[in-house]
C-alpha positions in Angstrom: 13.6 17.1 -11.1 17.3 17.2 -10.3 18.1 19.4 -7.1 17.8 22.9 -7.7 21.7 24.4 -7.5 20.3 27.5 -5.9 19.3 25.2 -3.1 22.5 22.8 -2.6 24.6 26.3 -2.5 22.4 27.4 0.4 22.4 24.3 2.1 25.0 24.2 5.3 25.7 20.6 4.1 27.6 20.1 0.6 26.8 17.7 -1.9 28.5 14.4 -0.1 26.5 15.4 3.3 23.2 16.5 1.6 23.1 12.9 -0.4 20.2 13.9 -2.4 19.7 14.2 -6.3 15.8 14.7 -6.7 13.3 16.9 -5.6 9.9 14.9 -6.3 7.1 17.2 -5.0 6.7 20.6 -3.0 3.4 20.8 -1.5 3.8 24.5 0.4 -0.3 24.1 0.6 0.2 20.4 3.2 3.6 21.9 4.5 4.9 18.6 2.4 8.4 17.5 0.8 9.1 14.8 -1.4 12.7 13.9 -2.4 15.3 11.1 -3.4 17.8 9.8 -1.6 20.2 7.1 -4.3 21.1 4.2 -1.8 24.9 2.4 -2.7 27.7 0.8 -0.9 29.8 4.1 -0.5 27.2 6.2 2.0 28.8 7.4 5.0 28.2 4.1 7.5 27.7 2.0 5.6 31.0 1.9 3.5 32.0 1.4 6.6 30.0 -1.8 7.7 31.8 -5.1 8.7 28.9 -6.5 6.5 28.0 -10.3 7.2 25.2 -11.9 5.0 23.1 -13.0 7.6 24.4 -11.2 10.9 24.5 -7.9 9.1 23.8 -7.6 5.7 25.5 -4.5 4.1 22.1 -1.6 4.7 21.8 2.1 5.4 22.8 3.0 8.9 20.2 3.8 11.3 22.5 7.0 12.2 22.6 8.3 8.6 18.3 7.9 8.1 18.4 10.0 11.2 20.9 12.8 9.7 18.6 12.6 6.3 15.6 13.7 8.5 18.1 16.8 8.8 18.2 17.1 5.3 15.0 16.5 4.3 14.2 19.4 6.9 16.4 21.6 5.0 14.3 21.1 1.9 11.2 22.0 3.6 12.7 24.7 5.5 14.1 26.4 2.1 10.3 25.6 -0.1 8.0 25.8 2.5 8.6 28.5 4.5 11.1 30.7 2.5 14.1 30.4 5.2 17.6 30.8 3.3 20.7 29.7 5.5 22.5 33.0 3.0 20.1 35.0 5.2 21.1 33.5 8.9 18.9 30.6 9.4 19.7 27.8 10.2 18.2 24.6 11.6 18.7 22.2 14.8 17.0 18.9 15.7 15.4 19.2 19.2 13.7 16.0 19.9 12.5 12.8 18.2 9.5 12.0 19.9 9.4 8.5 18.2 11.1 6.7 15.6 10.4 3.5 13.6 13.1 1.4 12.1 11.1 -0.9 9.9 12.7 -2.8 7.5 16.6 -2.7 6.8 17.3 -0.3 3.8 19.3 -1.8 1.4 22.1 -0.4 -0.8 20.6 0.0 -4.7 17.1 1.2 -5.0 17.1 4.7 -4.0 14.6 5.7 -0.8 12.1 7.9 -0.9 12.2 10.5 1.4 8.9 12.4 2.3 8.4 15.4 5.0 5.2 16.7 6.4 4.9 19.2 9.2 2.4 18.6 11.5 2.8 21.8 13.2 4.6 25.1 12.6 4.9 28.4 14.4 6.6 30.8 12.4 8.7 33.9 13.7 11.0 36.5 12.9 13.9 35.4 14.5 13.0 31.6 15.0 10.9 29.4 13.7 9.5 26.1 15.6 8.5 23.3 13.2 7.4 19.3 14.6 7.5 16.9 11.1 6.3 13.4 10.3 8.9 11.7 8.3 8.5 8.6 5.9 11.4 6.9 4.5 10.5 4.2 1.9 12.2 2.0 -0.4 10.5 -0.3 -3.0 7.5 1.0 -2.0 7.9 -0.1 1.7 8.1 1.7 4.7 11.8 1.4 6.2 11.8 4.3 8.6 9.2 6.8 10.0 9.3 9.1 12.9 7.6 12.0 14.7 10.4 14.7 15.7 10.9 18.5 16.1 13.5 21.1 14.9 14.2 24.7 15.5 15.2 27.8 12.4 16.5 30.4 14.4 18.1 33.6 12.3 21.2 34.2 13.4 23.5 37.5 12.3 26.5 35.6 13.3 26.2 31.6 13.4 28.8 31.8 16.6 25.6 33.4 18.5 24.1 30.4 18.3 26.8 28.6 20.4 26.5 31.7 23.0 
């Protein structure tokens, strides 16, 4: 199903950073997302790209997959465990333990984006999550990682820099 608009007005990121137009599963029960991710030519990087057939073909950047995981996060974040940015939270990336670019990602076929957590400890005031990520496109795995993020609830996000 298309995003839910509830969600992309909660989302610190607006539509041209979010870059997603379906949510495919919610499995609050596996701590699991599914969504979409359309691939073209205008994504931030790669409209960019000095693209050469052979020395480098036009692809999705490394950089943006790693912002997605961001994303994706978001979507768990706001289904699987309830946290609103509208009600202070908001999430950081703290560490990518490992990360697996395995084929490049070409601009057409949208990737599928998928999101377990692994591990959660849930608080108050913060909230510790460490995700599996799976990034596939054409039924191929083109990115996959292990990495951690942080939900703190803020009153004010300028505490967060303090």
């Amino acid at each position: 199903m298309p995003m839910d608009p509830d969600f992309v007005a909660d989302c610190p990121y607006g539509p041209g950073g979010l870059l997603l137009d379906d949510l495919i599963e919610v499995d609050r029960e596996a701590s699991r997302v599914v969504v979409r991710m359309p691939t073209h030519a205008d994504l931030p990087l790669t409209r960019e790209q000095r693209a050469h057939p052979v020395r480098h073909p036009r692809h999705v950047s490394g950089g943006l997959m790693v912002h997605m995981t961001g994303m994706v996060g978001f979507v768990h974040a706001y289904y699987c465990l309830d946290l609103r940015h509208a009600d202070g939270w908001i999430g950081y990336g703290g560490r990518i333990y490992d990360a697996r670019y395995l084929k490049l990602a070409q601009p057409g076929e949208p990737m599928i984006l998928e999101a377990t957590a692994t591990k959660v400890r849930a608080g108050a005031k913060q909230s510790f999550c460490r995700y599996d990520f799976l990034f596939t496109q054409g039924g191929e795995p083109v990115y996959k990682s292990d990495q951690v993020a942080i939900w703190i609830k803020v009153a004010d996000p300028l505490e967060v820099a303090s």
